[in-house]
C-alpha positions as a Markdown table, in Angstrom:
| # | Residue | x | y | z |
|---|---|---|---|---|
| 1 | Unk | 90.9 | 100.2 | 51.9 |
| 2 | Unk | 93.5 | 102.8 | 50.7 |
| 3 | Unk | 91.8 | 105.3 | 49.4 |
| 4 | Unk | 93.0 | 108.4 | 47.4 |
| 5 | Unk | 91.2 | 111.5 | 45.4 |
| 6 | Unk | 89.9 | 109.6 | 42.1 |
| 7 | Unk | 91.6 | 110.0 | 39.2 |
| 8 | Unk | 90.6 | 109.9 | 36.0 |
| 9 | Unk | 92.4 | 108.4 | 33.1 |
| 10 | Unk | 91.6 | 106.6 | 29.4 |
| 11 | Unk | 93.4 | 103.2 | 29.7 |
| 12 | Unk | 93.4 | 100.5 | 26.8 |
| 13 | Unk | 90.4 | 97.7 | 27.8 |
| 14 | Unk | 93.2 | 95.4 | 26.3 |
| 15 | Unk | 95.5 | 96.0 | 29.5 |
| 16 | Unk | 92.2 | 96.4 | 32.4 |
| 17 | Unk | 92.2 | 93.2 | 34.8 |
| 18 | Unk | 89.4 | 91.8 | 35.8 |
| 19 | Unk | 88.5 | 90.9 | 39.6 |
| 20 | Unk | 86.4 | 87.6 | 38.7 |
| 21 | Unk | 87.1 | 84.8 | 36.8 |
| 22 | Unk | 83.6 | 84.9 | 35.4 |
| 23 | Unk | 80.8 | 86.6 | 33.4 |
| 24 | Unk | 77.6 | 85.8 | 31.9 |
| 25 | Unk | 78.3 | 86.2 | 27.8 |
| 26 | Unk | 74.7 | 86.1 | 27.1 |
| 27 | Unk | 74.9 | 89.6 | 29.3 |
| 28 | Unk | 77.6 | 90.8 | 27.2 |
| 29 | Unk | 76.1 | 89.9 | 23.6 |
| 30 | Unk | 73.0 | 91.7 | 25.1 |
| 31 | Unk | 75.2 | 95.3 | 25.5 |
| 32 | Unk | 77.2 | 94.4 | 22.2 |
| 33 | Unk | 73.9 | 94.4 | 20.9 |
| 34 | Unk | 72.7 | 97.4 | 22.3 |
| 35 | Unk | 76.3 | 99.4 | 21.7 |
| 36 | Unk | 75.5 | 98.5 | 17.8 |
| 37 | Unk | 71.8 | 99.6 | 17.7 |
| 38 | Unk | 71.3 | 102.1 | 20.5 |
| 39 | Unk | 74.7 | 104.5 | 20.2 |
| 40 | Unk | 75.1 | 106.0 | 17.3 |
| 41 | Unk | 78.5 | 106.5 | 16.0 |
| 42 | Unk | 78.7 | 110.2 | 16.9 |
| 43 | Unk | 77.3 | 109.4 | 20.1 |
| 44 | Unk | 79.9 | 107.2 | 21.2 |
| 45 | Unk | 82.7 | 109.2 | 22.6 |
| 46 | Unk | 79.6 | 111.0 | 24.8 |
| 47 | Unk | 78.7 | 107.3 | 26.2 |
| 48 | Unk | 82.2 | 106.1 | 27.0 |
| 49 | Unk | 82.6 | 109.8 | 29.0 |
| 50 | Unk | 79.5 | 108.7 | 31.0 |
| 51 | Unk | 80.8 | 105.7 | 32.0 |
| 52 | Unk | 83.3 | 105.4 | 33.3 |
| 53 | Unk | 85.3 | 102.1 | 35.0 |
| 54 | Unk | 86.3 | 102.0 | 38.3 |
| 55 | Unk | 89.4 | 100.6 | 39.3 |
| 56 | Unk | 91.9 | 99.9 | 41.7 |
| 57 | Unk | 96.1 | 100.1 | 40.6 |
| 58 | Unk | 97.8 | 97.5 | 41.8 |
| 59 | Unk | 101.1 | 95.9 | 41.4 |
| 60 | Unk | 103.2 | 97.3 | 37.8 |
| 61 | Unk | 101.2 | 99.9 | 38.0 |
| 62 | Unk | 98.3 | 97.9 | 36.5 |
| 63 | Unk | 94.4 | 98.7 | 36.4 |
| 64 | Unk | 92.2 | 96.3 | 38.2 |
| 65 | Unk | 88.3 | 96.5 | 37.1 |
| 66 | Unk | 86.1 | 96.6 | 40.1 |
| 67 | Unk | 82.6 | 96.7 | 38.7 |
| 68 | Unk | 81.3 | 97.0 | 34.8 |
| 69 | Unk | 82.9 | 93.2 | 33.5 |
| 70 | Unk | 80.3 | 93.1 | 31.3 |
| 71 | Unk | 80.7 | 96.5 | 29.5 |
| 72 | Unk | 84.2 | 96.0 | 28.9 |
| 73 | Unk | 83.7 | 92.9 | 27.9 |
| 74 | Unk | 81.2 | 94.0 | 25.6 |
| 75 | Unk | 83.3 | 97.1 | 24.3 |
| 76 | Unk | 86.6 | 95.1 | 24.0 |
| 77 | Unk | 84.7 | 92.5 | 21.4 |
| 78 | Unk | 83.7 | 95.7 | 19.5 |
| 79 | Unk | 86.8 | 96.5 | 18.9 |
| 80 | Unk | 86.9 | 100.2 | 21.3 |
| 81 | Unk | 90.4 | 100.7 | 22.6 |
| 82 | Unk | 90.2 | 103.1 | 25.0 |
| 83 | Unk | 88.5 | 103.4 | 27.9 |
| 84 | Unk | 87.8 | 105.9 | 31.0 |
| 85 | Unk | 89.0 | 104.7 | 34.4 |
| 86 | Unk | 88.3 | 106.0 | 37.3 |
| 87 | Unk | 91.1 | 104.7 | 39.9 |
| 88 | Unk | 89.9 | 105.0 | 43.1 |
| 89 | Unk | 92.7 | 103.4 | 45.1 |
| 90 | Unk | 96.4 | 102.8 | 45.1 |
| 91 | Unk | 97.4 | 99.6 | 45.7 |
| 92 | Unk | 100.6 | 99.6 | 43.7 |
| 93 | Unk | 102.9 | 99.4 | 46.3 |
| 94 | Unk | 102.2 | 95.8 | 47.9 |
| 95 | Unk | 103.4 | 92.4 | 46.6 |
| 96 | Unk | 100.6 | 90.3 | 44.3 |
| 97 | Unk | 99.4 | 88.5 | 47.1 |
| 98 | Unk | 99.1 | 90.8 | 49.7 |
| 99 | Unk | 97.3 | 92.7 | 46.5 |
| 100 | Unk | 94.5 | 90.3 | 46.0 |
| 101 | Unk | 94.2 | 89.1 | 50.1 |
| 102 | Unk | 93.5 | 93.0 | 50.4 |
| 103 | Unk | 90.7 | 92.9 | 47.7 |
| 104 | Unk | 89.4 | 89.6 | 49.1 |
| 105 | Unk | 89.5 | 91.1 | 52.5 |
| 106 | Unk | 87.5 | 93.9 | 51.2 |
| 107 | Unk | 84.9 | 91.6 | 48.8 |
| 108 | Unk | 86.5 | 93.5 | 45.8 |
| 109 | Unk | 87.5 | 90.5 | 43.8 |
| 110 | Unk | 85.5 | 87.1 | 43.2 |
| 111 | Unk | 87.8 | 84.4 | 42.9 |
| 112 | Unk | 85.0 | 81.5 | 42.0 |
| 113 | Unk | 85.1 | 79.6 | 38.7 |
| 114 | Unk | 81.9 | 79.3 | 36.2 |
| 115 | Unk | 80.8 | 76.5 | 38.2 |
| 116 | Unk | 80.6 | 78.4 | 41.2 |
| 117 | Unk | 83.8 | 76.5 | 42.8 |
| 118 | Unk | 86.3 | 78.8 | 45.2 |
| 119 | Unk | 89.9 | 79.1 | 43.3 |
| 120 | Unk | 93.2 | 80.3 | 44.1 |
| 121 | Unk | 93.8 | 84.1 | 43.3 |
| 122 | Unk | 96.0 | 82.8 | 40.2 |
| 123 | Unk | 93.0 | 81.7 | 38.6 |
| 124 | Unk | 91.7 | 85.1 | 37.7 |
| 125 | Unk | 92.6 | 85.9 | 33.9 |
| 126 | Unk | 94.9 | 88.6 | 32.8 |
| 127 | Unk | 92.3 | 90.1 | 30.7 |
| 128 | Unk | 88.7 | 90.5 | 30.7 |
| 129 | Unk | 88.9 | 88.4 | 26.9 |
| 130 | Unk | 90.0 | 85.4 | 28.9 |
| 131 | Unk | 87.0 | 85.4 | 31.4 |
| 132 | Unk | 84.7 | 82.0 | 31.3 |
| 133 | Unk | 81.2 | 82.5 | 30.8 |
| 134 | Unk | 78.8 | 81.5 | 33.8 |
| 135 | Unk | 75.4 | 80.9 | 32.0 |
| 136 | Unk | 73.8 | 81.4 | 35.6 |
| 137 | Unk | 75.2 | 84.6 | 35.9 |
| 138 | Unk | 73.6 | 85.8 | 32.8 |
| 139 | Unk | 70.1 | 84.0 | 34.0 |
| 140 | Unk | 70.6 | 85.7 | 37.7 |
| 141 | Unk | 71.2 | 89.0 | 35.4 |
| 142 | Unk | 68.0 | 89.0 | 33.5 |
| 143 | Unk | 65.9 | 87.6 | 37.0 |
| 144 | Unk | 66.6 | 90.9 | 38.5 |
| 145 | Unk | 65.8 | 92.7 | 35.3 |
| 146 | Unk | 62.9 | 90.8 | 35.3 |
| 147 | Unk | 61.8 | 91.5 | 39.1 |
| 148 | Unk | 62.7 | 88.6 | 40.3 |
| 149 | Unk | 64.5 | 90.4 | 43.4 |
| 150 | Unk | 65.7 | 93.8 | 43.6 |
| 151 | Unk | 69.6 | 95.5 | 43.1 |
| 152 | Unk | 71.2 | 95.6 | 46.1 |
| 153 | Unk | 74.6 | 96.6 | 47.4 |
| 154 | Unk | 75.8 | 93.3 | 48.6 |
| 155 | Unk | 79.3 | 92.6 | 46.9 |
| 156 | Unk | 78.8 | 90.0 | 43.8 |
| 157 | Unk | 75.0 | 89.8 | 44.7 |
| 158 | Unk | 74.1 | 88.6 | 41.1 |
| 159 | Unk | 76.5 | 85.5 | 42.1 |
| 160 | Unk | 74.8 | 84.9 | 44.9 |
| 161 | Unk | 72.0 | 84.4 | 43.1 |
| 162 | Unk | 73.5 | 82.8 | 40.2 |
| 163 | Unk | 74.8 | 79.8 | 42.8 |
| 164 | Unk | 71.4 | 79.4 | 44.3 |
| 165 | Unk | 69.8 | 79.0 | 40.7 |
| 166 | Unk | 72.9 | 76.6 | 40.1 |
| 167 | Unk | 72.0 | 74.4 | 42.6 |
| 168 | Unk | 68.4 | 74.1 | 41.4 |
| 169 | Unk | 68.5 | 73.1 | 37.7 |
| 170 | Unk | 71.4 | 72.3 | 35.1 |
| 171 | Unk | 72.9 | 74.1 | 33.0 |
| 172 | Unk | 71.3 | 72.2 | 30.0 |
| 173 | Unk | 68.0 | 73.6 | 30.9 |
| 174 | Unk | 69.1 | 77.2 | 30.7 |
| 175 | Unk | 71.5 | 76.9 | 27.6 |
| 176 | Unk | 68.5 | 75.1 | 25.5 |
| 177 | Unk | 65.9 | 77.4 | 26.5 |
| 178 | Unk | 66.8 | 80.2 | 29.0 |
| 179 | Unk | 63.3 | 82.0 | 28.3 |
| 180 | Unk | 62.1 | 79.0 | 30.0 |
| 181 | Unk | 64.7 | 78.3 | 32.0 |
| 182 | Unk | 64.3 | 82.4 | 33.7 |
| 183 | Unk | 60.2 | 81.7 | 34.1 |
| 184 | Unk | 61.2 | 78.7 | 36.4 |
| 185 | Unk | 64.5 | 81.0 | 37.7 |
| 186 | Unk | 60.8 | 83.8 | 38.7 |
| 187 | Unk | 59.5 | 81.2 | 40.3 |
| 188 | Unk | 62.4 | 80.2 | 42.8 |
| 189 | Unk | 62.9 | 83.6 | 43.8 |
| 190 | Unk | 60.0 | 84.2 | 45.0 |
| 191 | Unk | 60.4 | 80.7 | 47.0 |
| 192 | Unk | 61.1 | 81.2 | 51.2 |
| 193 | Unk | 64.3 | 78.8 | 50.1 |
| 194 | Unk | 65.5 | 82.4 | 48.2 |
| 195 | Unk | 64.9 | 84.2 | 51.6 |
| 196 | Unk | 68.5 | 84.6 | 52.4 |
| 197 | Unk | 69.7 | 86.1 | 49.2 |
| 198 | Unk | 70.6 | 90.0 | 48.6 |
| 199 | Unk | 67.4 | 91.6 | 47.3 |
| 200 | Unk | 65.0 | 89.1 | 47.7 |
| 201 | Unk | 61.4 | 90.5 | 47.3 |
| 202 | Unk | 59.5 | 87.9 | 49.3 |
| 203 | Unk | 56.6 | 85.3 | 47.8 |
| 204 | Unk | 53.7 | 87.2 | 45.6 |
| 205 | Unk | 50.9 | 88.7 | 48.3 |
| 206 | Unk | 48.1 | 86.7 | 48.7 |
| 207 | Unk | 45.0 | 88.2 | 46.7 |
């Protein structure tokens, strides 16, 4: 990748771009949630310091979100404006398809729908408000918070995950109850079917 010093800059979430076509909104109602109860008005401009967004520019000069969908997502439905970016490349300078082979090259940018189904690089919304929520990716979410396997640095890991919980039960399951729906989601992860995934932690030891 191009790389450059990073640069930091407050950029309106409005204009940020995301790098995926999806998100889990059940994530992003959690950290709505928590925005509202946990940081106190005077403590916002403090939390939006500490976290910043990174991003890449690309073509017009645009900011392109490469991690933290969720928070902006979250923020932008709160009605914050502004945000801190931290650019870490500049990739203003090539064509939009050169742009997004670069990122894809580089497993920057997810170009799969909410039914985990490989799209063209037009796909990709314009703004993180136009992103399609992915209920597995909010149930692959709360599994790792849960234990179910552990963060790791894979790119997109959490889709990973979400696509082999996709392929196991329906979407009606985790929409009508997804407490239940994450107790079976424990249960699979801990399966040797889960072995290939990012994180896995391998079936419970035998007492």
């Amino acid at each position: 990748m191009i790389s450059k010093e990073p640069a930091l800059e407050a950029v309106a979430i409005a204009d940020l771009r995301p790098t995926q076509i999806s998100l889990g909104m059940r994530e992003v109602r959690e950290k709505r949630d928590q925005w509202r109860k946990r940081v106190k008005a005077a403590d916002r401009p403090a939390f939006l310091s500490r976290h910043m967004i990174p991003t890449v520019l690309g073509p017009k000069q645009r900011h392109y979100i490469l991690d933290h969908h969720h928070l902006v997502r979250a923020l932008l439905d709160e009605g914050v404006e502004k945000i801190m970016v931290d650019m870490t490349a500049d990739l203003s300078g090539l064509s939009d398809y050169s742009f997004w082979v670069v990122l894809d090259n580089r497993s920057l940018c997810h170009p799969y729908d909410n039914e985990g189904r490989r799209q063209d690089f037009d796909a990709i919304p314009k703004s993180v408000a136009k992103m399609e929520d992915d209920p597995f990716r909010s149930l692959a979410g709360e599994l790792r918070r849960a234990g179910g396997y552990a963060k790791d640095p894979t790119p997109f890991a959490e889709f990973l995950w979400a696509d082999f919980l996709r392929n196991r039960m329906k979407v009606s399951t985790v929409d009508k109850d997804f407490a239940d729906a994450l107790v079976r989601a424990l249960g699979l992860a801990k399966s040797q079917e889960a072995s290939y995934l990012p994180g896995w932690c391998g079936p419970d030891p035998i007492d």
